[in-house]
C-alpha positions as CSV (number, residue, x, y, z in Angstrom):
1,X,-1.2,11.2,-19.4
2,X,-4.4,12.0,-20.9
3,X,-7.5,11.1,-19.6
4,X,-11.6,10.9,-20.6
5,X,-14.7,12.7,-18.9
6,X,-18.0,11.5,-18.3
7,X,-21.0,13.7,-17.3
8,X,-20.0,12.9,-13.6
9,X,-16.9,12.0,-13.1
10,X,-13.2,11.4,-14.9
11,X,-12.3,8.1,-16.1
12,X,-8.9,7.0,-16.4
13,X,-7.1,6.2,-19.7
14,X,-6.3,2.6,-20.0
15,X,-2.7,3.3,-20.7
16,X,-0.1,4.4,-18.2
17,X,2.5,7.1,-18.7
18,X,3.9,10.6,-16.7
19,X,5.4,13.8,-17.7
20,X,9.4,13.6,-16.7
21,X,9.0,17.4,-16.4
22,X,6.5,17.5,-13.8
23,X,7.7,15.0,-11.6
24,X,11.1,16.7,-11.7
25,X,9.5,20.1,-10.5
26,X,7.1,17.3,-7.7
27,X,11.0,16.8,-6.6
28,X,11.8,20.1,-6.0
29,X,8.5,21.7,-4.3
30,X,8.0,18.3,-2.3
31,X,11.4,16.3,-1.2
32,X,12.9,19.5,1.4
33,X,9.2,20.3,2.6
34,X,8.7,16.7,3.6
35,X,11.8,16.0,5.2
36,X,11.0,19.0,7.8
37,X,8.2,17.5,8.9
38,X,10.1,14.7,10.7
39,X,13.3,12.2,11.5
40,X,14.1,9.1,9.6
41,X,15.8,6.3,10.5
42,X,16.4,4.3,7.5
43,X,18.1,1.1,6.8
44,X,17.9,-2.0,3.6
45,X,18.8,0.3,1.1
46,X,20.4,-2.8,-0.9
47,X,17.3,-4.5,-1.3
48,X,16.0,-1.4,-3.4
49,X,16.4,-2.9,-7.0
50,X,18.2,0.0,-9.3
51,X,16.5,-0.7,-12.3
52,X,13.0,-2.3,-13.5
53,X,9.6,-2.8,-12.4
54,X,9.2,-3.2,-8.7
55,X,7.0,-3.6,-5.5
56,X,7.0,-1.7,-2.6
57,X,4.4,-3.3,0.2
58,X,4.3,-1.2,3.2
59,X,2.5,-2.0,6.6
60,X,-0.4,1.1,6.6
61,X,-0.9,2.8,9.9
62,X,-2.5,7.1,9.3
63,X,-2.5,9.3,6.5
64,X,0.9,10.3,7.4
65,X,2.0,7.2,6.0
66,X,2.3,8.6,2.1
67,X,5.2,11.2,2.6
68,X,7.2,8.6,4.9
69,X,6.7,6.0,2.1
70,X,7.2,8.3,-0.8
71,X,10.4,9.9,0.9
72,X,11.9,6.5,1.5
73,X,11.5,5.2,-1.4
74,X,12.6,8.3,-3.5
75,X,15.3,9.6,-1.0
76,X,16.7,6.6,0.6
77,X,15.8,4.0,-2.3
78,X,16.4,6.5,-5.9
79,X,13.1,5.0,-6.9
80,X,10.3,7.6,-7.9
81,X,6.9,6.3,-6.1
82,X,3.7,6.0,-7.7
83,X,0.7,5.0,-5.8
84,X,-2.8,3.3,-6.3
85,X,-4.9,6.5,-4.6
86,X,-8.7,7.0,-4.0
87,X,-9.9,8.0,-7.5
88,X,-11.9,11.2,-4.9
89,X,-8.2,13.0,-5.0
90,X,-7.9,12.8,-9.1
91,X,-11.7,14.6,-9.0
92,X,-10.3,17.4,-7.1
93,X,-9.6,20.6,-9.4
94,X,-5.8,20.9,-10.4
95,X,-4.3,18.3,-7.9
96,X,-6.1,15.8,-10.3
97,X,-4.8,16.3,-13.4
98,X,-1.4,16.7,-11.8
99,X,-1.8,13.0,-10.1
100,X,-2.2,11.9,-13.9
101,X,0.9,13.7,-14.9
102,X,3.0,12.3,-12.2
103,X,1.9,9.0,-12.7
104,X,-0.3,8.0,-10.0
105,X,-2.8,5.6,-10.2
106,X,-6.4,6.1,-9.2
107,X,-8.4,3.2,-7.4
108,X,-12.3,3.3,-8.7
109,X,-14.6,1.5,-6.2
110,X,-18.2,0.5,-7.4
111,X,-17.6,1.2,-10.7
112,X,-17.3,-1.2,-13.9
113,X,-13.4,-0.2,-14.6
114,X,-12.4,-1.2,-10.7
115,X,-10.4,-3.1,-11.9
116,X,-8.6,-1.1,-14.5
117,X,-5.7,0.1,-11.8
118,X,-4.4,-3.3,-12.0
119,X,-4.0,-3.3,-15.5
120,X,-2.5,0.2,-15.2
121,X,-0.2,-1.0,-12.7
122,X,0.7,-3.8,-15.1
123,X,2.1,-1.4,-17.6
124,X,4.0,0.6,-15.0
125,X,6.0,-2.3,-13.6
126,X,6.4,-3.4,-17.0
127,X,8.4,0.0,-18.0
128,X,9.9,0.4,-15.0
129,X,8.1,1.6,-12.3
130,X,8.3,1.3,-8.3
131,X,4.2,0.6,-7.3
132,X,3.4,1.5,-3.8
133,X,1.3,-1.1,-3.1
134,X,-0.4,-1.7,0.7
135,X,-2.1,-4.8,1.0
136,X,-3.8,-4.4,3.6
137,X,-6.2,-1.5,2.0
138,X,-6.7,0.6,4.8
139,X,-4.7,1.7,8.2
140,X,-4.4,-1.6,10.2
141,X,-7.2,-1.9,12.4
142,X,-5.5,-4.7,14.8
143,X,-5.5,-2.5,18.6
144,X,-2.1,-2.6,18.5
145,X,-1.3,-1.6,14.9
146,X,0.1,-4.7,14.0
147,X,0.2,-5.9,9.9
148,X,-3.7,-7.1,9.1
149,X,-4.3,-10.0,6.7
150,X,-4.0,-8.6,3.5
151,X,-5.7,-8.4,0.0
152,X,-4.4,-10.1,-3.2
153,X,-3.6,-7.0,-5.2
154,X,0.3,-7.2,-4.5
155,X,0.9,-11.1,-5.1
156,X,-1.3,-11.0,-7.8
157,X,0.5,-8.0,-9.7
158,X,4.2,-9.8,-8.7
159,X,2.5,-13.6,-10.3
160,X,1.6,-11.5,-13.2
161,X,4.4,-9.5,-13.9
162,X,7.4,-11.2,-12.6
163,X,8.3,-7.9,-10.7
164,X,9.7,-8.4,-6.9
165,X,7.4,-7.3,-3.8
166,X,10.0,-5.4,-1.6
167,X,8.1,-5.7,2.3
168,X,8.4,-2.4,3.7
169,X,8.0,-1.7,7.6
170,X,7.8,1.3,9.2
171,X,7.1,2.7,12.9
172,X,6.2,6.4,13.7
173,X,3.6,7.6,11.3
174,X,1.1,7.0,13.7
175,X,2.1,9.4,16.2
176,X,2.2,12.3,13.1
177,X,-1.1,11.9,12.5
178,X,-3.4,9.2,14.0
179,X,-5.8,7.5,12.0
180,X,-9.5,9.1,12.1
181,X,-7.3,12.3,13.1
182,X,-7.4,15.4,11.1
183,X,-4.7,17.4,13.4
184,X,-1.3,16.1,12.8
185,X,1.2,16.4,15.7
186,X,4.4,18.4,13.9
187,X,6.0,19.5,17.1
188,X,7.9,18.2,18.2
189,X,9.3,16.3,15.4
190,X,8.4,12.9,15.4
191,X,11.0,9.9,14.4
192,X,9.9,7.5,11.7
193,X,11.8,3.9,11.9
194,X,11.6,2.2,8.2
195,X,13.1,-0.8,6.6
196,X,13.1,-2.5,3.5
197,X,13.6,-5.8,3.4
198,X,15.1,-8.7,0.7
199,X,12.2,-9.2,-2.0
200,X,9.5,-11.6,-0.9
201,X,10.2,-15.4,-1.8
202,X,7.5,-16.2,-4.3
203,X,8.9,-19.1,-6.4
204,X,7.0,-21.4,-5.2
205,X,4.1,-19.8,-6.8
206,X,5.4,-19.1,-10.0
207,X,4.0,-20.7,-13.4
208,X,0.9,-21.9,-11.0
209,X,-2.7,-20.7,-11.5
210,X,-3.9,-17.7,-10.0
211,X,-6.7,-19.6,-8.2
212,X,-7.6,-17.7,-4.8
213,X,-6.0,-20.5,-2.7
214,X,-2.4,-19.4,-4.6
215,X,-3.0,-15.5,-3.9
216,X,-4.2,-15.6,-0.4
217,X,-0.8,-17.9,0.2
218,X,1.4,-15.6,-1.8
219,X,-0.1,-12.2,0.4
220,X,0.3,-14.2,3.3
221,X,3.6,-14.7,2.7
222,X,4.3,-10.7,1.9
223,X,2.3,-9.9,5.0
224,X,4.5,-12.3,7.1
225,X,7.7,-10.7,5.5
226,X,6.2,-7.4,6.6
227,X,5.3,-8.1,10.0
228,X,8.6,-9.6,10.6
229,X,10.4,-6.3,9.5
230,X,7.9,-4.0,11.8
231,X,8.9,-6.6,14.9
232,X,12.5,-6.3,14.4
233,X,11.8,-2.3,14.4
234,X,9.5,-2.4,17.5
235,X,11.6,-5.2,18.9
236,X,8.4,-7.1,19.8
237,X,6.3,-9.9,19.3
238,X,3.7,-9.6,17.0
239,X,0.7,-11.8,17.4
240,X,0.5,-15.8,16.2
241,X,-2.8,-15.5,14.1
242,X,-3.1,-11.8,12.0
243,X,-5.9,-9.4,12.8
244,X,-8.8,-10.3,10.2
245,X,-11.1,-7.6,9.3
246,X,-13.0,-9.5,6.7
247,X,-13.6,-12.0,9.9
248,X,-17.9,-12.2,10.8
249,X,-17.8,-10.0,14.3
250,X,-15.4,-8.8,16.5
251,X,-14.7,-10.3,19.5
252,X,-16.7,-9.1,22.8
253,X,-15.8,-9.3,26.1
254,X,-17.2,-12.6,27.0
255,X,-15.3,-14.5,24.1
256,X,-17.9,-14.3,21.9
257,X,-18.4,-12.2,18.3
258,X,-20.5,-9.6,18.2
259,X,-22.9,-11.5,16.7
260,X,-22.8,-13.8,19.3
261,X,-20.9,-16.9,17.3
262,X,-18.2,-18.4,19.3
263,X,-14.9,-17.2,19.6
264,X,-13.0,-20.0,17.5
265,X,-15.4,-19.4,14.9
266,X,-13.4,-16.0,13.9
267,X,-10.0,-17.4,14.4
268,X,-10.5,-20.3,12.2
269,X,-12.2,-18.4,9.9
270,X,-11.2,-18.3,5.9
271,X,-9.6,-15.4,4.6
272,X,-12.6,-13.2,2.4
273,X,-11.6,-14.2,-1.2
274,X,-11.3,-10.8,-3.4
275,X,-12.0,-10.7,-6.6
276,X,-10.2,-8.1,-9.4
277,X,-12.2,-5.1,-8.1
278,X,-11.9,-5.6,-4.6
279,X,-8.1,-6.3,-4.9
280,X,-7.5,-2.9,-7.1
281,X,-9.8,-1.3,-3.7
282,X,-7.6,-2.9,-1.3
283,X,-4.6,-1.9,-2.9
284,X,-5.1,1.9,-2.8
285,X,-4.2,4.0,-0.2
286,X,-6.8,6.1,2.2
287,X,-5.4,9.4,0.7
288,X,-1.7,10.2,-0.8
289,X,0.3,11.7,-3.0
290,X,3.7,11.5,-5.0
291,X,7.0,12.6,-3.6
């Protein structure tokens, strides 16, 4: 996949594509190291579509989270990942232009062409591709790593495309490498529980406007799927009401946000509308690679 400079920085090309070659040898040098670095227990391989353009939304807990996902989904699922990564990793000398030829996806923030990952990830479902897709943007930041509310990005690719959102849940990655961690614990080797689920009922969405009201349903919906996977794996209860970090203030001790609002305020709170640019932000990942 070619791509243009600027005096700064690379821009992506606006049309998507890979090199077969390359993401055969990714195979080779990746898929055995991976798999020593910890257990799987894997089950919903059925609901992995063999052909065509499809979703995967996974709940997002560390960095580890990329080689779990991409080894699922390749390994368990036949489906060759690409994700929506920090454009930071395709400025990096080498490992960029080898993200382009495997057909990842860089996520610009701040820029004019923010938005240009959704249309790149148009095209890919559209020939075929698996999209990793987290909707919730970043590691959940609920205390007990439950599914945040999520961004549009997903529902509003699936609305667009036609292509089913397959919720993804998995349980382990966290202990591998905890968020705001550098160290990853290897030894010894950690077990990773991950399911896929049946794809994500959005008909009742479909030839509807995509007016913020219809994506903020539709993502609640894949967030609820989600959750309800990650539950059945943890066998617990998650919470009634979704962490919300777009919410004014956290919550202090004495009930009230930290900027000293009340505490219903936050719960009944409306869900931060995201535009184009902030949906192709929330989609990417905090760091990852193919698999």
């Amino acid at each position: 996949m070619s791509t243009q400079t600027t005096s700064d920085q690379p821009k992506a090309s606006a049309d998507w594509g890979y090199s077969r070659g390359w993401r055969v040898f990714s195979l080779i040098i990746l898929r055995p190291g991976l798999r020593l670095l910890m257990r799987h227990e894997w089950s919903g391989r059925e609901n992995f579509p063999k052909t065509g353009g499809v979703i995967l939304a996974p709940n997002h807990l560390s960095y580890a989270d990329w080689p779990t996902v991409a080894l699922f989904s390749d390994s368990y699922g036949h489906r060759y990942p690409v994700f929506m990564i920090k454009s930071a990793i395709f400025e990096v000398k080498v490992l960029g232009p080898l993200m382009y030829k495997l057909g990842q996806l860089p996520v610009y923030r701040g820029r004019g062409d923010a938005g240009l990952v959704l249309r790149q990830a148009e095209q890919a479902l559209r020939k075929g591709a698996c999209v990793i897709v987290y909707p919730e943007g970043t590691a959940s930041r609920d205390p007990d790593l439950w599914p945040m509310v999520g961004k549009t990005g997903a529902a509003r690719l699936a609305l667009t495309t036609g292509a089913p959102v397959i919720p993804i849940a998995h349980w382990g990655a966290q202990d591998i490498l905890p968020y705001g961690t550098k160290k990853p614990h290897l030894w010894p080797r950690k077990t990773v529980r991950m399911a896929a689920g049946p794809p994500v009922d959005l008909s009742a969405y479909a030839g509807q406007r995509l007016s913020a009201s219809v994506l903020r349903a539709a993502t609640a919906d894949i967030m609820a799927d989600i959750t309800g996977l990650l539950a059945k794996i943890r066998q617990e209860t998650p919470p009634a009401v979704p962490y919300d970090p777009a919410a004014v203030g956290q919550l202090s001790h004495d009930g009230r946000t930290s900027d000293g609002a009340p505490a219903a305020s936050v719960a009944s709170g409306p869900v931060a509308a995201d535009p184009v640019a902030a949906d192709s932000a929330g989609a990417g990942t905090d760091g990852a690679g193919p698999a």
